[in-house]
C-alpha positions as CSV (number, residue, x, y, z in Angstrom):
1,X,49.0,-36.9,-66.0
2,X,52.2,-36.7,-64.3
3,X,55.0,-39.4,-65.9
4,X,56.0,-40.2,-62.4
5,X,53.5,-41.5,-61.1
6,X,52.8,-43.9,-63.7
7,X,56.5,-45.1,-63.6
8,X,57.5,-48.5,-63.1
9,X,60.3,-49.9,-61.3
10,X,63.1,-50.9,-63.5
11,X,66.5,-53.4,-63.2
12,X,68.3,-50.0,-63.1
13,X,67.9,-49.6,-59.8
14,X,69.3,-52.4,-57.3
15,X,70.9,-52.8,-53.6
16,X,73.7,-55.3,-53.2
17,X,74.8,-56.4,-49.6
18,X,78.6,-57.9,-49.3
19,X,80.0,-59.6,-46.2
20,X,84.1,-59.8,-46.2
21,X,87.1,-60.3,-43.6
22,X,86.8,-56.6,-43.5
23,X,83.5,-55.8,-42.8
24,X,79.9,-55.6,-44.2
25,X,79.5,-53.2,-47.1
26,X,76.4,-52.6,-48.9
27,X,75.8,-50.4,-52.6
28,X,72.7,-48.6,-53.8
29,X,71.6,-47.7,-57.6
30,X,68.8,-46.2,-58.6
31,X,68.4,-44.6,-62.3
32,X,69.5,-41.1,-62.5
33,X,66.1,-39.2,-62.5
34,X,65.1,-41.1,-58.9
35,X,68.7,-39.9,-57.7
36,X,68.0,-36.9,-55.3
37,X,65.3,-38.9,-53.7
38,X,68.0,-41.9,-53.0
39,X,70.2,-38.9,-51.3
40,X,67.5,-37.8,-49.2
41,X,66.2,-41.2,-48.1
42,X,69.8,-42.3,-47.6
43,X,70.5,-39.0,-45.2
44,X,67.4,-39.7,-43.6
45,X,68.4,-43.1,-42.6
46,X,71.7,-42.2,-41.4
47,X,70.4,-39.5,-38.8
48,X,67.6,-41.9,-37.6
49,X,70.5,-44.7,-37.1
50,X,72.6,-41.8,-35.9
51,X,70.6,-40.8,-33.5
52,X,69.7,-44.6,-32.1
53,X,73.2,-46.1,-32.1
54,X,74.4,-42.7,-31.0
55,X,73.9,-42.9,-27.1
56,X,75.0,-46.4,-26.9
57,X,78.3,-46.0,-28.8
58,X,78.9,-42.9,-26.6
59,X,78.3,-44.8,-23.6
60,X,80.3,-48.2,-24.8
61,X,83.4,-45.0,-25.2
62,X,82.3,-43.4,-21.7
63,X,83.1,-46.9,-20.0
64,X,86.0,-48.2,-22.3
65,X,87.9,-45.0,-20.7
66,X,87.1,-44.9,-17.6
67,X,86.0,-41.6,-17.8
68,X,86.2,-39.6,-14.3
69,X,84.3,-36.7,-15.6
70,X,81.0,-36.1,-13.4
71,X,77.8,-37.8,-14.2
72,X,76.3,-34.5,-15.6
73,X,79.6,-34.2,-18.1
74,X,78.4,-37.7,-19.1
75,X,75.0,-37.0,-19.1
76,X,75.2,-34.3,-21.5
77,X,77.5,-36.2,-24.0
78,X,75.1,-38.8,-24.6
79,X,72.0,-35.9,-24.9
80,X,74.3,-35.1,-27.9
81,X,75.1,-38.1,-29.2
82,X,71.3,-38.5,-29.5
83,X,70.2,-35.0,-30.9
84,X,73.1,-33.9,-33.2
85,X,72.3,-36.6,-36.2
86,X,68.4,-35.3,-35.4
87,X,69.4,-31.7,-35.9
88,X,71.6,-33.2,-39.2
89,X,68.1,-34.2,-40.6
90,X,66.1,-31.2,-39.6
91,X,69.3,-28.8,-41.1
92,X,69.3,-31.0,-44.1
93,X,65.7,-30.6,-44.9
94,X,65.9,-27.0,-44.8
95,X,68.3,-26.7,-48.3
């Protein structure tokens, strides 16, 4: 059998969350063999978010401006705010 799969977690890995006057922060450790599969999962997680805080932050900048482009202009900014972390995952899963 496969060593892997009869692995047990371990204090190696950990996740610590920090709150300061600066801003959240947050760090991840995992032991070195389960290191590629942190990666992925992390890039994974950052396209989902990506592409679901994507359209509002796009939006939120659309109105802070005061944009005059045409609806379709604005329209088509927030299609890519949504689809290019998407694409980021699908590209990323290719290599």
């Amino acid at each position: 059998m496969n060593d892997q799969n009869n692995a047990q977690p371990t204090s190696a890995a950990y996740v610590t969350f920090s709150t300061t006057p600066e801003g959240p922060s947050i760090a991840l450790g995992v032991p070195a063999e389960q290191s590629g599969l942190l990666m992925r999962s992390v890039s994974a997680a950052t396209g989902v978010a990506g592409s679901a805080l994507g359209p509002y932050l796009m939006a939120r900048a659309l109105h802070l401006v005061k944009s005059d482009a045409p609806w379709q202009l604005q329209v088509a900014l927030l299609v890519l705010a949504a689809l290019l972390p998407l694409l980021y995952i699908l590209l990323g899963r290719r290599s």
